[in-house]
C-alpha positions as semicolon CSV with decimal commas, in nm:
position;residue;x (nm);y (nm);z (nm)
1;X;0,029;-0,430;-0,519
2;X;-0,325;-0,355;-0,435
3;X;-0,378;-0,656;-0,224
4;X;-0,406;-0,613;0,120
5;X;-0,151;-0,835;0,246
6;X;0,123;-0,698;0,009
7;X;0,011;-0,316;0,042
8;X;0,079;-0,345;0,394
9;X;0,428;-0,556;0,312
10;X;0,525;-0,199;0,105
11;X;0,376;0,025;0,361
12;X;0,617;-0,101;0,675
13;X;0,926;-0,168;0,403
14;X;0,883;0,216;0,294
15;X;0,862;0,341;0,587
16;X;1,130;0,157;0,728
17;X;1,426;0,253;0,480
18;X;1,722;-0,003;0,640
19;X;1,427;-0,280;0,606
20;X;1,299;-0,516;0,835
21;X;1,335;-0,848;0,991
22;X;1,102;-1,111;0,859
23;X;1,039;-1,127;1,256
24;X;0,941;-0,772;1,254
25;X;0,774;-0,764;0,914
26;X;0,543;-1,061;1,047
27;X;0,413;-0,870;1,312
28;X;0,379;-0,552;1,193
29;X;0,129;-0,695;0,864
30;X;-0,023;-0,967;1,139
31;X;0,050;-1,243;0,861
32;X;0,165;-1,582;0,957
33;X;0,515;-1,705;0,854
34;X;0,331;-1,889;0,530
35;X;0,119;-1,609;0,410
36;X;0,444;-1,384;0,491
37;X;0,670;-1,577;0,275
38;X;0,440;-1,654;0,009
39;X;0,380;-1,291;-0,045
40;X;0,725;-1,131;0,007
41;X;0,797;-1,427;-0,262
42;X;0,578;-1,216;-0,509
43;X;0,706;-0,926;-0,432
44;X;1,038;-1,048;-0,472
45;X;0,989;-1,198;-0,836
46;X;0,866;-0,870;-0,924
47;X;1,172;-0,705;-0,833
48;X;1,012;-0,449;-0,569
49;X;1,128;-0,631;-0,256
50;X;1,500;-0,798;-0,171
51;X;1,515;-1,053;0,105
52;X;1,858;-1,146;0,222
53;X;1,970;-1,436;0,500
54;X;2,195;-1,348;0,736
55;X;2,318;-1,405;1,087
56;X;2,338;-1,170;1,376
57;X;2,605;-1,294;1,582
58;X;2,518;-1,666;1,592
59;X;2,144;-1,632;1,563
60;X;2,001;-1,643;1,159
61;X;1,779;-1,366;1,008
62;X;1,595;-1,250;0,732
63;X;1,610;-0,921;0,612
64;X;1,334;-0,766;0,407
65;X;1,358;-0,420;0,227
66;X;1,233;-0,242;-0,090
67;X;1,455;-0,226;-0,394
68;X;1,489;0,124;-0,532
69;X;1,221;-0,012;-0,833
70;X;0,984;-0,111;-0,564
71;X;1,007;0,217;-0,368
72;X;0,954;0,382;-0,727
73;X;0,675;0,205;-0,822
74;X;0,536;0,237;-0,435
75;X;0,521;0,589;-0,479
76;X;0,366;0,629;-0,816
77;X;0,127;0,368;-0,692
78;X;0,037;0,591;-0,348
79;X;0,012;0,896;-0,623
80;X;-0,259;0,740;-0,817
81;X;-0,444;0,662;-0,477
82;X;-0,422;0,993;-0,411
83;X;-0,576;1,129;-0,742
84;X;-0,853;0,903;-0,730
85;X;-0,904;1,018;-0,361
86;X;-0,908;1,348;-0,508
87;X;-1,119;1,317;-0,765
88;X;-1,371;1,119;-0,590
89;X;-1,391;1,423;-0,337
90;X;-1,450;1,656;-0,652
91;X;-1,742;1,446;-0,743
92;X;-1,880;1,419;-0,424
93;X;-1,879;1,835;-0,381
94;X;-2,039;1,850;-0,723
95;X;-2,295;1,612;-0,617
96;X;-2,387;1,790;-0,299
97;X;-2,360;2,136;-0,459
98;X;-2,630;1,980;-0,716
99;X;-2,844;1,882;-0,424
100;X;-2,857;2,184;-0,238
101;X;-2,944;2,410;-0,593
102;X;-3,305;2,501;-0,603
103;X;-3,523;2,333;-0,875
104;X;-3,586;2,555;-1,196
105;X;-3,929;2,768;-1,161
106;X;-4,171;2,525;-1,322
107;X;-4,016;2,201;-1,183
108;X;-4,198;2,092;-0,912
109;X;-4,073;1,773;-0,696
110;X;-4,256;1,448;-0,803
């Protein structure tokens, strides 16, 4: 899910809850029809994206949207981001709240 390609697949599916055309899809991730297919095919094994073929009126289409599992496991995946994002930021304050502390009488700088 990680992956570049694919995070930006589940990005515009989420956000997009009636789904998208493959058409759409394509454009929005800037993926060619190969690397498009090859991916939502991935997705689609794991059960976190359903494509369906259709026609609208006379013209064929692909539809692409998240399956409920997929849109689950988006979301815990987007939580995790966020604690590491978190957590990262905690570090970071400790770090700088380190820097800026005096040194201990005695300690000189080398």
């Amino acid at each position: 899910m990680h992956e570049k390609a694919r995070l930006g697949i589940l990005t515009s599916l989420a956000t997009h809850r009636e789904g998208l055309s493959f058409s759409d899809l394509k454009e929005l991730c800037t993926l060619t029809d190969g690397n498009l297919s090859r991916h939502l095919l991935a997705l689609e094994e794991a059960e976190l994206v359903e494509v369906k073929k259709g026609f609208v009126g006379r013209r064929p289409q692909t539809l692409c949207r998240l399956t409920r599992r997929g849109r689950r496991r988006f979301l815990a995946y987007l939580e995790e981001l966020e604690r590491v994002v978190a957590d990262a930021a905690a570090a970071r304050a400790k770090s700088a709240a380190e820097d800026a502390a005096p040194l201990r009488k005695g300690w000189s700088p080398a």
